[in-house]
C-alpha positions in Angstrom: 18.3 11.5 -48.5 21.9 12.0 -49.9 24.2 8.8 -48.8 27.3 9.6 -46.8 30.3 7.6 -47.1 33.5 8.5 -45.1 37.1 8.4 -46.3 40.4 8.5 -44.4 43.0 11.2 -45.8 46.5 11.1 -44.4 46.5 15.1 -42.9 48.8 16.8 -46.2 45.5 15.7 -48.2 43.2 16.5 -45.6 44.2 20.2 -45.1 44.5 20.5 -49.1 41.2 20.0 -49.4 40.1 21.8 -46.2 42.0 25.2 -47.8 40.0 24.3 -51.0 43.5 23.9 -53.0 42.7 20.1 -53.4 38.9 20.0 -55.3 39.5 16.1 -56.8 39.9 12.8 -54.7 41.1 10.4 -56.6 40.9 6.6 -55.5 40.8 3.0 -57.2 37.0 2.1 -58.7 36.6 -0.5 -56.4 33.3 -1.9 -55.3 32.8 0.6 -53.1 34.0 3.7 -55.2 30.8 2.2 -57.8 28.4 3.0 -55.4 28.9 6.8 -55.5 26.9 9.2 -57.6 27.0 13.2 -57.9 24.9 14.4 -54.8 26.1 12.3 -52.3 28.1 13.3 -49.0 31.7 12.2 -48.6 32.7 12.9 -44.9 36.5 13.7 -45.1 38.6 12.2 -41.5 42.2 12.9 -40.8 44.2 9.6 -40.2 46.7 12.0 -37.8 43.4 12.9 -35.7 39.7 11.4 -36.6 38.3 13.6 -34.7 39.0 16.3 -36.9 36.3 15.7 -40.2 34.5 17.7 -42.8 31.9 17.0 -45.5 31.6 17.5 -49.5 29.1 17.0 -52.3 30.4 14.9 -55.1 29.9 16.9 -57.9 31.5 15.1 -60.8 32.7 11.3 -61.1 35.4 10.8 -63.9 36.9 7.1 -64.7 40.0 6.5 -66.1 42.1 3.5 -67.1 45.0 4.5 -64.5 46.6 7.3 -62.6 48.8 8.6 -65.3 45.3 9.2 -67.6 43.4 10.8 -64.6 46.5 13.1 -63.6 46.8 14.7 -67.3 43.3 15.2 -67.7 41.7 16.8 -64.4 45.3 18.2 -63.9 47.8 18.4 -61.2 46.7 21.5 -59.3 42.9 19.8 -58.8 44.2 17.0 -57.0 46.4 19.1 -54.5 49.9 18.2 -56.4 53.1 21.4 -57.4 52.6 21.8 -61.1 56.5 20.8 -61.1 56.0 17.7 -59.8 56.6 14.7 -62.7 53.4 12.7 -63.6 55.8 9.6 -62.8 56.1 11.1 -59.4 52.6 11.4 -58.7 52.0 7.4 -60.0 54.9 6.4 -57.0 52.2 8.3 -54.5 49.8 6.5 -55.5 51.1 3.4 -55.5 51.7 4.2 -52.3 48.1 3.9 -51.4 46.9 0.8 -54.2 48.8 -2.1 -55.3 49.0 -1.4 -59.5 47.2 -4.7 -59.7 43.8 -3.1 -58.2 44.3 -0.3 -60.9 45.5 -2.6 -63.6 41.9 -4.4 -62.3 39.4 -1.2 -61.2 41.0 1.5 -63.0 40.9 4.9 -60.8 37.9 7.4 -60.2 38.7 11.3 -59.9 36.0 12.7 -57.4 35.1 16.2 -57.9 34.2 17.5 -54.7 32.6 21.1 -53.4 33.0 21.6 -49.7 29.6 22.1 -47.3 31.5 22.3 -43.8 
């Protein structure tokens, strides 16, 4: 059996993936992050409304030192971003989310995700 693990989304990421624009998650390698492996189920929940949800396969894991090495390598477009937004941009979003200390510590994982719902 294929382990599920659920993640909140704020809605904006939630419906990027949903429309299939947004195919890579990426998130801080914590201790939790470790534990996932291609296969397994990620169940997807809107912060605005957790009743709305939807599943994907992880089909690729990809580590990187930080946010600014993930973002030029799996690109802008996979992770849901406007090509004309600045990578520096995209770090401040992030750093939204993680304090730079828990990426200075984990480093980041880029998900690679294929929709099932």
């Amino acid at each position: 059996m294929k382990d599920i693990f659920i993640l909140h989304l704020n809605h904006e990421y939630f419906e990027k993936i949903k429309a299939g624009v947004k195919t890579i998650e990426l998130r801080v390698n914590d201790a939790k992050r470790k534990k996932y492996e291609v296969g397994n189920i990620l169940e997807f929940v809107s912060r605005d409304d957790e009743s709305l949800k939807m599943r994907a396969e992880i089909t690729g894991l990809f580590y990187f030192a930080n946010v600014r090495d993930a973002v030029e390598s799996v690109g802008k477009a996979s992770l849901g971003f406007d090509s004309k937004l600045t990578t520096d941009k995209i770090e401040d979003i992030y750093l939204g989310f993680y304090r730079q200390e828990e990426i200075d510590k984990s480093g980041v994982v880029a998900i690679q995700i294929k929709l099932l719902d």
